[in-house]
C-alpha positions as CSV (number, residue, x, y, z in Angstrom):
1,X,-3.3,48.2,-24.1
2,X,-5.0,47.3,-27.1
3,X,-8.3,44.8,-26.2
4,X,-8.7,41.9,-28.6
5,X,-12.3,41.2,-27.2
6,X,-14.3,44.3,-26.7
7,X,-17.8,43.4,-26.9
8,X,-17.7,40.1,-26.8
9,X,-19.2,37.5,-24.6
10,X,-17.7,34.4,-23.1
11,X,-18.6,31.3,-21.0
12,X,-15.3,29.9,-18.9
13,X,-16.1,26.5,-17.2
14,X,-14.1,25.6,-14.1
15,X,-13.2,29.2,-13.7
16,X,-13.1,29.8,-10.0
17,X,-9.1,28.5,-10.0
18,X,-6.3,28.3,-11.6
19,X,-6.2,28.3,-15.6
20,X,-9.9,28.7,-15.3
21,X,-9.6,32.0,-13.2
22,X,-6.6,32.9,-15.4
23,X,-8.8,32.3,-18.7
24,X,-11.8,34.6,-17.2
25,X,-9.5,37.7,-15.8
26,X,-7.5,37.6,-19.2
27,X,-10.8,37.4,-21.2
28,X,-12.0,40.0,-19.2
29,X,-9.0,42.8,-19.6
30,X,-9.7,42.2,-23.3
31,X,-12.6,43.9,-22.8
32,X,-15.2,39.9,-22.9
33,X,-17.7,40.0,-20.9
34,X,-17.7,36.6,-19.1
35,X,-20.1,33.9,-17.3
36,X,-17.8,32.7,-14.9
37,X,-18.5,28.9,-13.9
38,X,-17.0,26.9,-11.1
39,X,-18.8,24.4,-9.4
40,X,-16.5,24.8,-6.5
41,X,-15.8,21.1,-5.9
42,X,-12.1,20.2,-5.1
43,X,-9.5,18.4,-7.0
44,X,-11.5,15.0,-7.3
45,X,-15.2,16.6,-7.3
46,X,-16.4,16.6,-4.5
47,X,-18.7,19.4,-2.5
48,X,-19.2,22.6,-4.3
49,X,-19.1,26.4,-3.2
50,X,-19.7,29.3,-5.3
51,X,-17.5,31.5,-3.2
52,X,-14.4,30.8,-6.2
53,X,-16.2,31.9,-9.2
54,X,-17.7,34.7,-6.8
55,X,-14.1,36.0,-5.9
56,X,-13.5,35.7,-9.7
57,X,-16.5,37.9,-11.0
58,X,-15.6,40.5,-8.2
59,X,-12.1,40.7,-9.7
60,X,-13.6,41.7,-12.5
61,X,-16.3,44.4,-11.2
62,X,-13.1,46.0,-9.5
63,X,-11.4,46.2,-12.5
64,X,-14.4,47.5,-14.4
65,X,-15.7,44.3,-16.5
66,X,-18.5,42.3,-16.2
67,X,-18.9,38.9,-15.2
68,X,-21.5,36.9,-13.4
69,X,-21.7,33.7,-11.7
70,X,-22.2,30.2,-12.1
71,X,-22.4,27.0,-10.3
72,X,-23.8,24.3,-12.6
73,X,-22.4,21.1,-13.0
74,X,-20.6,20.6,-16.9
75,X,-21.3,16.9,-16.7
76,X,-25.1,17.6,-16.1
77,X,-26.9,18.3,-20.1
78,X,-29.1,20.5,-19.0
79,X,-27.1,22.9,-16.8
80,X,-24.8,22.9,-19.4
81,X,-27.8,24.9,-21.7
82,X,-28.5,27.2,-18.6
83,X,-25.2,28.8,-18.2
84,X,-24.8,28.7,-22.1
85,X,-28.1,30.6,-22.0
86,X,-27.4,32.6,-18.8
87,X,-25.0,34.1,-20.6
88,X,-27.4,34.9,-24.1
89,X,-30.3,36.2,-21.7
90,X,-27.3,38.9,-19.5
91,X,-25.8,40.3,-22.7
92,X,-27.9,38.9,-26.0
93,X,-25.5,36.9,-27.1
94,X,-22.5,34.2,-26.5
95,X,-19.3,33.9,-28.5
96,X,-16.7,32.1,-26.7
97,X,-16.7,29.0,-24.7
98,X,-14.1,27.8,-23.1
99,X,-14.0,24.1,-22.0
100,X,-11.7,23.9,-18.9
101,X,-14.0,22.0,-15.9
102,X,-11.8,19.1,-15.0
103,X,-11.0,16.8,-12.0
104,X,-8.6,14.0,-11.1
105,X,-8.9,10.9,-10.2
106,X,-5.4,9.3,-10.8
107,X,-5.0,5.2,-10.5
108,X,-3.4,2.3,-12.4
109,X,-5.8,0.9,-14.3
110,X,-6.0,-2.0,-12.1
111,X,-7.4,0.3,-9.5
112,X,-9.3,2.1,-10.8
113,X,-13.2,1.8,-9.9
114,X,-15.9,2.1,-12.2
115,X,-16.7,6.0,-10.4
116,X,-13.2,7.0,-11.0
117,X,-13.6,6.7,-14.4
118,X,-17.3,7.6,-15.0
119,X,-16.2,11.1,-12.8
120,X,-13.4,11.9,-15.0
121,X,-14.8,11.3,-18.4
122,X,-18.1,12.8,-17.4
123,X,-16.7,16.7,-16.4
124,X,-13.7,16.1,-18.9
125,X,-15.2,14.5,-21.9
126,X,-19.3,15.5,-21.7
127,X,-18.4,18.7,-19.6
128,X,-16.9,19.5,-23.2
129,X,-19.3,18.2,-25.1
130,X,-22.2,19.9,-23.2
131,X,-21.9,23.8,-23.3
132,X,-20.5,23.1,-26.7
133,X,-23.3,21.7,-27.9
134,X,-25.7,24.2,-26.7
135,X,-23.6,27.0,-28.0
136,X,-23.6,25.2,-31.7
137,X,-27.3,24.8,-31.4
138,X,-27.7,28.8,-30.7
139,X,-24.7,29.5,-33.6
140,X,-26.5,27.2,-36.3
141,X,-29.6,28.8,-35.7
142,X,-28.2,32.6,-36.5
143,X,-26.5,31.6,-39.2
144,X,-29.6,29.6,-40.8
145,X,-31.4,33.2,-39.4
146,X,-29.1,34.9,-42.0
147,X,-27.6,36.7,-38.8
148,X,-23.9,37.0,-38.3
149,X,-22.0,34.7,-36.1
150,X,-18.8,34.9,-34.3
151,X,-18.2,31.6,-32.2
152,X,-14.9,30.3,-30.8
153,X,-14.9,27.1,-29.1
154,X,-11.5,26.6,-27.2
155,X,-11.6,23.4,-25.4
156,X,-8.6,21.8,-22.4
157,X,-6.5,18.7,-23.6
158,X,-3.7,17.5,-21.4
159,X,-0.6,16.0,-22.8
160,X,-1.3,13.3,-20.5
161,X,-4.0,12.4,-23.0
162,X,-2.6,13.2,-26.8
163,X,0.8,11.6,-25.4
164,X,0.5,9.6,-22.8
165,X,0.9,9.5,-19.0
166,X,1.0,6.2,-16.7
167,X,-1.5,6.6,-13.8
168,X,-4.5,8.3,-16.1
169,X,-6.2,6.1,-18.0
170,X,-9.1,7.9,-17.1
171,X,-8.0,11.8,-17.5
172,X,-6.3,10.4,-20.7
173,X,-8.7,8.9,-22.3
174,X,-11.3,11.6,-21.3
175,X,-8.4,14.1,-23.0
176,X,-7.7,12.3,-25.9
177,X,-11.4,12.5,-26.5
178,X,-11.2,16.5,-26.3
179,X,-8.5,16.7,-28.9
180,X,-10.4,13.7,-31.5
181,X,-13.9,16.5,-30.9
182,X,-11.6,19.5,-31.0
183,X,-10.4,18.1,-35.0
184,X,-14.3,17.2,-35.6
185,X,-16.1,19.7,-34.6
186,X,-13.7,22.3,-36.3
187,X,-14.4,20.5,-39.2
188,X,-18.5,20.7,-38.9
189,X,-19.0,24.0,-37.5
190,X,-16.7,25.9,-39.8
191,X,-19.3,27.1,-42.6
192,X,-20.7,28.7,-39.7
193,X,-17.9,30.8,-39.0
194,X,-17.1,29.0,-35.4
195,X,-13.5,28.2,-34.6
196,X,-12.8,25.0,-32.9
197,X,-9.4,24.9,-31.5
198,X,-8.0,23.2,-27.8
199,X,-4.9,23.8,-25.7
200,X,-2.9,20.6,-23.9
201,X,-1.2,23.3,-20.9
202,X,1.0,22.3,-18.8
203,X,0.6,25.0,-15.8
204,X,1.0,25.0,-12.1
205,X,-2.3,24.6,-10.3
206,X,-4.0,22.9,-7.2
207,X,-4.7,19.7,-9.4
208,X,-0.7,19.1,-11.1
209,X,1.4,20.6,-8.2
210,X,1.1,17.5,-6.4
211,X,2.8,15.7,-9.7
212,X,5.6,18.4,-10.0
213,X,7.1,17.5,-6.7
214,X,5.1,20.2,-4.6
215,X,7.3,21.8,-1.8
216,X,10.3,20.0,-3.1
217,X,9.5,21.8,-6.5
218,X,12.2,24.1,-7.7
219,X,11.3,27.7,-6.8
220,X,11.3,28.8,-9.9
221,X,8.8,26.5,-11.7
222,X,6.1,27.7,-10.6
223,X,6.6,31.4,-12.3
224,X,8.2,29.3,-15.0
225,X,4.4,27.5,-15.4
226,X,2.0,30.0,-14.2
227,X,-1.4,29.5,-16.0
228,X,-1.5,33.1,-16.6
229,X,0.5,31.4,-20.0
230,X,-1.9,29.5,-20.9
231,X,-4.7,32.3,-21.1
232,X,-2.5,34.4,-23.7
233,X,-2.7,32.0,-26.4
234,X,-6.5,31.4,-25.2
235,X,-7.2,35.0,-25.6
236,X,-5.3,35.3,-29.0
237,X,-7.7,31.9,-30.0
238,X,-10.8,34.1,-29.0
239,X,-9.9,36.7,-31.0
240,X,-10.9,38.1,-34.8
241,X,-7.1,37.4,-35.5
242,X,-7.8,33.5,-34.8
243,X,-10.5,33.7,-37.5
244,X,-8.8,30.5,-39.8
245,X,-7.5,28.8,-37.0
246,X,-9.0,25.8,-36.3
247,X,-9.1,22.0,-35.5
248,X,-5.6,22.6,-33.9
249,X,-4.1,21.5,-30.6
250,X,-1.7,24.0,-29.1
251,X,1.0,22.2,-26.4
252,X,2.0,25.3,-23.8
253,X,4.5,24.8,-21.7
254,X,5.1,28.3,-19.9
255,X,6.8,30.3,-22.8
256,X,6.5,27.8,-25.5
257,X,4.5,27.5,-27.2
258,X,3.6,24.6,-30.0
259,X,1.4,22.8,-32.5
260,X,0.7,19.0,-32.0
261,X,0.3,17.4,-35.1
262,X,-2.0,14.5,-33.9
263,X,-2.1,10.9,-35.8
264,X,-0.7,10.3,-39.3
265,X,-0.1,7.0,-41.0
266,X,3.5,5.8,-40.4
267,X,4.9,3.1,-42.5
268,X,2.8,0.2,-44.3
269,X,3.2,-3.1,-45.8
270,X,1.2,-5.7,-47.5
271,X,-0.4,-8.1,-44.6
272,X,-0.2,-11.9,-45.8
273,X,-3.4,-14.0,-44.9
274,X,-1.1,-16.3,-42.6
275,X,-0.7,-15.0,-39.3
276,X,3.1,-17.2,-39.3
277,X,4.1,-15.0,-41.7
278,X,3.5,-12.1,-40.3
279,X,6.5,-11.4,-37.7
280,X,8.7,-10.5,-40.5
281,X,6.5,-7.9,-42.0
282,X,5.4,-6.1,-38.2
283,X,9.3,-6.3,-37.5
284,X,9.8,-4.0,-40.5
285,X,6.9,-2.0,-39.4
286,X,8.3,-1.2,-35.9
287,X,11.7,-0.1,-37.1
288,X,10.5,2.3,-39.4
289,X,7.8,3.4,-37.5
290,X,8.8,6.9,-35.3
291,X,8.5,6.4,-31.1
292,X,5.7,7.0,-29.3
293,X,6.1,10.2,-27.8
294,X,6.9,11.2,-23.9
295,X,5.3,13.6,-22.0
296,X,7.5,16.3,-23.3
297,X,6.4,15.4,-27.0
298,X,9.0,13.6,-28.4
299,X,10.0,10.6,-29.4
300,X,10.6,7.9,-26.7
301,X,11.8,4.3,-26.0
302,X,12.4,3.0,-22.5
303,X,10.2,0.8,-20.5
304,X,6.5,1.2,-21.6
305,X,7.1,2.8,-24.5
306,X,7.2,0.7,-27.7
307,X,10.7,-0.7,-28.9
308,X,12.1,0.1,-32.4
309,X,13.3,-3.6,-33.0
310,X,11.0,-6.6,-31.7
């Protein structure tokens, strides 16, 4: 097999299960040598164990890579620099991060409490934000150092947040966020020759099995969703092929494997200064505006959902 990454060095947040682990083991057949993080919380996190990213980094030894551990917090600035650094002072250099820490905290926005949704946008949103950061800091200085730099930034959308998804204000919101940075920071850290690009997966783990019906799952669906899928096009992104793609959100749904084409300005009209006036023109609006999209990415109308004709 052919390895897309020889040489190269790679931070994976929330690595020590499930797409995380997936991203770190692919990463590392590709020849990456890779900081494996995990703070080893559960699902809504709380405690913490470094035995996952351990099991992780031995998976790698065994099959000859390299990998080391760590358990720093995302949501925590300056942990954030240290593994972003701990992997500059093992190898000399960092040039992939890949933003996939998360946790859930799932209520109506009637109940949720203020520490539902600080936790979720703090390891979602800053947990991105964070090693990103750091690792711009250390690009930006090469470049300005008239060195070479060879950065990709792949960071972990949801569909829940660039389509929508009742019971997650809070992971939406924080994901949303991820996929508005992703287009952003594409757009800033291009002359430097750092990719910025983020996935919205939809994969069987730990944290969405409980959504997909669990035991009463089909048997299949699991196989059909493994987050193994997820690291292929994550690999690909980290790759010299990926070189001019950026600020894009891929949608992966097992096999497929799609581009979501974010906001664009729908239909207008010229607003009158009398807000009586105006039901006439928004009436127009709405039936030529397209649906809101489901979870599946298209267009939608049903209770929730924006009607076509008001």
């Amino acid at each position: 097999m052919s390895k897309l990454l020889e040489g190269k060095v790679a931070l994976v947040t929330g690595a020590g299960r499930g797409i995380g682990r997936e991203h770190a083991l692919m990463l590392a057949e590709h020849g990456a040598k890779v900081v494996v993080n995990d703070l080893g919380g559960d699902e809504h996190g709380e405690g913490g164990s470094l035995t996952p990213a351990m099991e992780v980094v031995e998976e790698i030894q065994a099959m000859g890579g390299e990998a080391v551990v760590n358990g720093g917090n995302v949501a925590d600035f300056g942990q954030a620099a240290e593994m972003v650094q701990q992997a500059i002072d093992t190898w000399g250099d960092i040039n992939i991060i890949i933003n996939n820490a998360g946790i859930l905290r799932d209520r109506m926005v009637f109940s949720l409490s203020e520490d539902d949704w600080d936790a979720v946008i703090g390891v979602h949103l800053k947990g991105t934000f964070g090693p990103s950061h750091h690792a711009a800091v250390y690009w930006r200085n090469k470049s300005k150092a008239g060195e070479e730099v060879y950065g990709r930034i792949i960071n972990t959308s949801s569909p829940s947040g660039i389509y929508g998804n009742v019971g997650q204000t809070n992971y939406g919101a924080a994901k949303a966020g991820i996929a508005a940075f992703t287009v952003i920071a594409a757009q800033e850290l291009y002359k430097y020759g750092v990719t910025v690009n983020a996935l919205a997966p939809t994969a069987w783990t730990r944290m969405t099995a409980p959504l997909m019906g669990g035991d009463q799952a089909p048997e299949d669906l699991q196989e059909k969703i493994s987050p193994r899928w997820i690291a292929v096009i994550a690999t690909w992104l980290a790759s010299p092929e990926a070189a001019k793609v950026t600020g894009r959100v891929f949608d992966v749904r097992g096999e497929q494997l799609g581009i979501a084409e974010g906001w664009h300005l729908g239909p207008t009209a010229t607003q009158p200064d009398d807000p009586t006036q105006l039901y006439p023109v928004v009436k127009d609006l709405m039936a030529r505006a397209r649906l809101n999209a489901n979870m599946n990415g298209v267009d939608h109308e049903g209770p929730g959902f924006p009607p076509k004709e008001i």
